[in-house]
N, C-alpha and C positions, 0 to 999 in steps of 0.2 A: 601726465596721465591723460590732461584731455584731448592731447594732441596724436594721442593711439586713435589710430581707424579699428581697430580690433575691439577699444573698449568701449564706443559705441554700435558696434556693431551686434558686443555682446548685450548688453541695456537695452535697444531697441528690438531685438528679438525678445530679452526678457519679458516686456511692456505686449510687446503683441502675443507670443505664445502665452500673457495670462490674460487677457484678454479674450481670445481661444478657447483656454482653459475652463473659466468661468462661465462663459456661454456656454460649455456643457454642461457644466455641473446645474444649472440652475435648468439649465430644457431636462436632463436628465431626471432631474426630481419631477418636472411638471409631468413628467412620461409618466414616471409610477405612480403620482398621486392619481394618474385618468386609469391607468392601467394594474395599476396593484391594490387592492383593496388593503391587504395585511401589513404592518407597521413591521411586524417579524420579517414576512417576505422581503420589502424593502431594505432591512437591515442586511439580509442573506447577500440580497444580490448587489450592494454596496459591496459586502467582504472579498466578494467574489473577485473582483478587479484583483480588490487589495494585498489577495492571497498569490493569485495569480504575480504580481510583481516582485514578493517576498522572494517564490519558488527560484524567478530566475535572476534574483539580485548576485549568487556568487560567482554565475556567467557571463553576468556583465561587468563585474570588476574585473575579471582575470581577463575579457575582450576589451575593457578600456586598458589596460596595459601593455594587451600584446601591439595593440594596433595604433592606427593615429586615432586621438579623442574628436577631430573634426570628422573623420570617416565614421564613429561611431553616434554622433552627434545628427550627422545625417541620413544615416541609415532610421535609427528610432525615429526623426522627423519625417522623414517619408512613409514609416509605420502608420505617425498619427493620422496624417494627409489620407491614407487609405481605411483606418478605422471610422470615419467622418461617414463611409459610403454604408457603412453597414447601419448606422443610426438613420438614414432616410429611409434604408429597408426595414428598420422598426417600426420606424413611422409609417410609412405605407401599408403593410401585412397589421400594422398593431401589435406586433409579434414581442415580448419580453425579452425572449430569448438571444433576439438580433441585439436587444440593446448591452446583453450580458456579452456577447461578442465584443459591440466596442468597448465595451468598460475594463476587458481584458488585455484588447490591443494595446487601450491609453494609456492603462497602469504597466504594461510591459515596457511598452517605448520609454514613459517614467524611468523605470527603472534603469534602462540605460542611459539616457538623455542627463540626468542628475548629476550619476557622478564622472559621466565623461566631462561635462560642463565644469563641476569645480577642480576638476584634474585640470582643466583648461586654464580658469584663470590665471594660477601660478605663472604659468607660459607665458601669458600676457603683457604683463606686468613687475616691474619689481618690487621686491620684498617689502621696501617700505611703503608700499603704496596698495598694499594688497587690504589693511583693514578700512582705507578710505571708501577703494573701491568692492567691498563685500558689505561696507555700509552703505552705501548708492543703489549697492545691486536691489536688495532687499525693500529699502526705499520703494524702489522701482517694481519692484513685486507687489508690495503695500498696494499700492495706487490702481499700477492693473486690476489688483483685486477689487478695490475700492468702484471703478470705474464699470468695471466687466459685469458684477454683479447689479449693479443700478442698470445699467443697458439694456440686461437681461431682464429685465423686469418691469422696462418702460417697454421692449419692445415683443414682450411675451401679452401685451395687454392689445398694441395696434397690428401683429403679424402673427401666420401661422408658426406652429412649433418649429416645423421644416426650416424656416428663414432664419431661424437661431442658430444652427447647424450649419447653414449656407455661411453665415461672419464667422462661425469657429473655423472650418475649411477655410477659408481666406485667408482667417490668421496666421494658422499652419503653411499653407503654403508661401506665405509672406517670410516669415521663419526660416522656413526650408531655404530660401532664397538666401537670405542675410548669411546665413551659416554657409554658404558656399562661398562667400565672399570672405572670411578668417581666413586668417595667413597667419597660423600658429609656427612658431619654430620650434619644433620635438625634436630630440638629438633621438638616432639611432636607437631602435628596441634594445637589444644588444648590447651597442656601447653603457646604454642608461642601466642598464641593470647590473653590469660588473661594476658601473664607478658607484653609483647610489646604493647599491648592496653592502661593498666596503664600509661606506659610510654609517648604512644601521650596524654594522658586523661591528664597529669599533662601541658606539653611544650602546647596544644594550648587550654584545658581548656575549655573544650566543652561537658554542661550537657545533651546533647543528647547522645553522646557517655559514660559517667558515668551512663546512663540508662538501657542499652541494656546488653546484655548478649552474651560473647564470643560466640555463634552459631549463633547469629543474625547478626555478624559483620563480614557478607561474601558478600554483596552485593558490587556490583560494584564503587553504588553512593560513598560508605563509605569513600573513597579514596580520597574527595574533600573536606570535612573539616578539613581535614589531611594534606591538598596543603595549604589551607588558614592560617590554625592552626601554620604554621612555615614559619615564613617570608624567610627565605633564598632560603628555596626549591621556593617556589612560584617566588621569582626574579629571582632565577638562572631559572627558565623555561620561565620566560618570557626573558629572553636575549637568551636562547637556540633557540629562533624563529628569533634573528638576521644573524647568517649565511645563515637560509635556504633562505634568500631574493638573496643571490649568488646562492645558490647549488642549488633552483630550476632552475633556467634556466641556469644550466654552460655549459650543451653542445650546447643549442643553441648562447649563448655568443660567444662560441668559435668557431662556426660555422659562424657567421655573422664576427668574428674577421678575420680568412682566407678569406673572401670573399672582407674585406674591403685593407687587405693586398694583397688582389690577391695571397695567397700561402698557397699551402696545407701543406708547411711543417712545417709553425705555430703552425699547431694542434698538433703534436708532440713534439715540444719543449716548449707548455703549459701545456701536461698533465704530461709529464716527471718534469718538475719544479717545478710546484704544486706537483705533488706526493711525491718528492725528499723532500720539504721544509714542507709538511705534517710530513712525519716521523720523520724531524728532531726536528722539536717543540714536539712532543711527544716523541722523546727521554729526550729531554733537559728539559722535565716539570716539573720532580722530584727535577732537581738543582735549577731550579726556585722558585718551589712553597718554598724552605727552607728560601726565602730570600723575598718572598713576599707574599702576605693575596691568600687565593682563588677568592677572589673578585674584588682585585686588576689585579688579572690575568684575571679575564674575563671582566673586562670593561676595559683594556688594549688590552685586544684580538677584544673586540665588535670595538673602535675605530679603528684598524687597519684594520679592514676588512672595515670599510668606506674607511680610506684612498683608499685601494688597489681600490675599486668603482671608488672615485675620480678619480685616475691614469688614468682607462681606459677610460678617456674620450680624452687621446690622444694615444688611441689604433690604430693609425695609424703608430705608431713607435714602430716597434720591439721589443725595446730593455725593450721600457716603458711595454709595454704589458706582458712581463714577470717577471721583476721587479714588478707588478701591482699579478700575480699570485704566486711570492713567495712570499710574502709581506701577502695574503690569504693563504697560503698555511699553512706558518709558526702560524700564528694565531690561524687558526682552531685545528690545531695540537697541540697547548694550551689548546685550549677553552674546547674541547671534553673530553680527560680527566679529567679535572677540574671538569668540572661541572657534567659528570657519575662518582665520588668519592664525591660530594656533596649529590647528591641523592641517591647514596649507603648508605652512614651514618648517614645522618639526617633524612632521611624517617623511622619508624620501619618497622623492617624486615618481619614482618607480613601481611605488605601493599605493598611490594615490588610487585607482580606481578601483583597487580590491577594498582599500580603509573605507571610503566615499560611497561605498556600495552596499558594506557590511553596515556602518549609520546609519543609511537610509533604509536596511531593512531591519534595525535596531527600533528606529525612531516608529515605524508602522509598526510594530509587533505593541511597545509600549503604548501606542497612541490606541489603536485598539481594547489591549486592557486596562487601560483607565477610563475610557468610554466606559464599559460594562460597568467598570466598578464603581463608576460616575452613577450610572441608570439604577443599580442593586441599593447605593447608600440613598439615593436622593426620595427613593422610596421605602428605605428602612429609618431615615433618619431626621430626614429635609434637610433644605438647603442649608438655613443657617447653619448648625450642627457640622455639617458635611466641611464645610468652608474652613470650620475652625479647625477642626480633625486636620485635613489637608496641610492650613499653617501652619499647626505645630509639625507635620511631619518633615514638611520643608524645613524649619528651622531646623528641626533635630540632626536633618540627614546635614544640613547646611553645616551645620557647627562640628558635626564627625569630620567631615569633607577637610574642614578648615582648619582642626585638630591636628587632625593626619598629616596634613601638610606643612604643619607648623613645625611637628613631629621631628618629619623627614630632611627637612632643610637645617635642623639644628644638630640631626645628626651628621647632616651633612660639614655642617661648618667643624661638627667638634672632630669629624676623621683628619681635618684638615691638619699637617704637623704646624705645631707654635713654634716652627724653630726663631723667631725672630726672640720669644718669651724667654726660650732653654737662653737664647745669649745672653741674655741681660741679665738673669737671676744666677751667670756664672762668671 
């Protein structure tokens, strides 16, 4: 795998496109803190991107299918390259409005940019090498993140806002570059969609799709009897909506954590612990997964992120509250990999950008209403309280999850005929 130019290619972009990324996000907030007085307003024109990528997630699945994923890959990348110009025209005029422009373009390009990328790595790479490299990837996101935001923070203190904006442009076009240089191999639209069609037509067996005709099988919907059609995929996405009940609300967690602690320095040796204990479960997933099921890893990951909930309901001590975020940290650092190598291989390769598209405007709709629901408890109930609430409901949904599954595999075995049994007892 290290010996692919493609899968450095895609890492290194990774690494600078969040590097890019973060530099916005953090000039962006320093915009609205000089420029928006209302916490509300703020909230508004954050959604506004977010809404805006939701709208055209089902056009960008069914165009990451039709077409190649590097041609979509750089289309959205030369989107972001030119939303960059409209954040200087905020800065300049002072204007709000300019900045809800770029915050639209980002979150659109997003939206395409995401899941032509993980339609991509498939390509890349073989099968068995795909959870190594979806735990590297993320790593590799971890750190950007890590980096991107300290940069932005050392350099929003000696440079104007503008010059923040000037290294996210850089980024981008750095990006844009590297993405010209994949050398994907895609077999034919056409050809992919009659052989990989067959193949979900057999696994979920659905005379609607035996009816249709490869040019017909571009619509959006198509993608959800496809979800239905393979039970793994469909579980593993319904447990993929157990972390976001954390990561929606983690910064304000961590915001009421320092206030309950009285110390700002909290927030830094939560994010640093989480990060640190993130990369490290995504190192160590590949020794893992040799010694245990994928399934096993994710509802061992889904119960740990309960516990770590439980934990913080004695977020009053330091030491718990960190132990409470590696504890999360490490988890999710399983989970993520896991279960994007689950949906790499078991969805056909033909549905990838429609499935990949539909998640990620799964994953923002969720991520959003637990924010609120985050903000409505933490002020009907506080944080402790909230925290415990949350764990039990992980576990609860964790142990239906695992119920069900337990269920399903034993009815599986019992369809199976005993003809070896009929012999012997005859």
């Amino acid at each position: 795998m290290w010996r692919n130019r493609n899968v450095w290619i895609i890492l290194t972009g990774e690494f600078v496109a969040g590097l890019g990324l973060w530099l916005g996000v953090i000039g962006n907030l320093e915009f609205m803190q000089e420029k928006v007085p209302s916490d509300f307003i703020k909230s508004l024109l954050l959604a506004g991107g977010l809404v805006a990528g939701i709208a055209v997630g089902p056009y960008a699945g069914r165009l990451t299918d039709q077409i190649s994923k590097k041609m979509v890959m750089l289309i959205s990348g030369f989107v972001r390259i030119i939303s960059v110009i409209f954040m200087f025209i905020a800065i300049s005029t002072g204007s709000i409005w300019w900045m809800l422009v770029f915050s639209v373009l980002i979150q659109t390009s997003a939206a395409f940019y995401f899941p032509a990328l993980q339609a991509a790595i498939p390509l890349i790479v073989a099968d068995r090498e795909l959870l190594q490299l979806n735990g590297v990837h993320m790593n590799v996101a971890t750190l950007s993140r890590i980096i991107g935001t300290a940069l932005a923070g050392v350099l929003l203190v000696a440079l104007p806002l503008s010059m923040i904006y000037t290294g996210s442009l850089v980024a981008y076009i750095i990006l844009f570059i590297l993405t010209c240089f994949l050398n994907i191999d895609e077999p034919n639209t056409k050809q992919a969609l009659s052989t990989e069609t067959k193949k979900a037509e057999r696994m979920k067996e659905e005379s609607r799709l035996e009816k249709t005709s490869p040019q017909e099988k571009t619509s959006f919907k198509d993608v959800f009897p496809v979800i239905q059609g393979l039970p793994i995929v469909f579980m593993t996405l319904l447990l993929s909506l157990i972390p976001l009940l954390f990561l929606g609300g983690f910064n304000l967690l961590v915001i009421n954590i320092s206030e309950l602690q009285e110390s700002s320095a909290i927030k830094g040796w939560i994010y640093t612990a989480e990060g640190i204990s993130f990369m490290l479960g995504a190192f160590m997933i590949k020794q893992i997964s040799s010694k245990s099921s994928p399934y096993t890893i994710l509802f061992s990951s889904a119960f740990l992120i309960g516990l770590s909930q439980f934990l913080l309901y004695l977020a009053n001590i330091p030491i718990i509250t960190i132990i409470a975020f590696v504890i999360f940290g490490f988890s999710v650092g399983c989970f993520f990999p896991t279960a994007a190598t689950i949906f790499q291989t078991k969805v056909p390769k033909d549905f990838h950008g429609r499935f990949f598209s539909f998640r990620n405007m799964l994953d923002r709709i969720i991520f959003q209403i637990v924010l609120l629901i985050t903000g409505f408890l933490l002020d009907l109930i506080g944080l402790q309280l909230m925290c415990a609430l949350y764990g039990g409901l992980t576990i609860i949904m964790t142990s239906i999850f695992y119920l069900k599954n337990k269920q399903e595999i034993k009815q599986n075995n019992h369809n199976i005929p005993a003809k070896k049994e009929k012999g012997i007892s005859t």
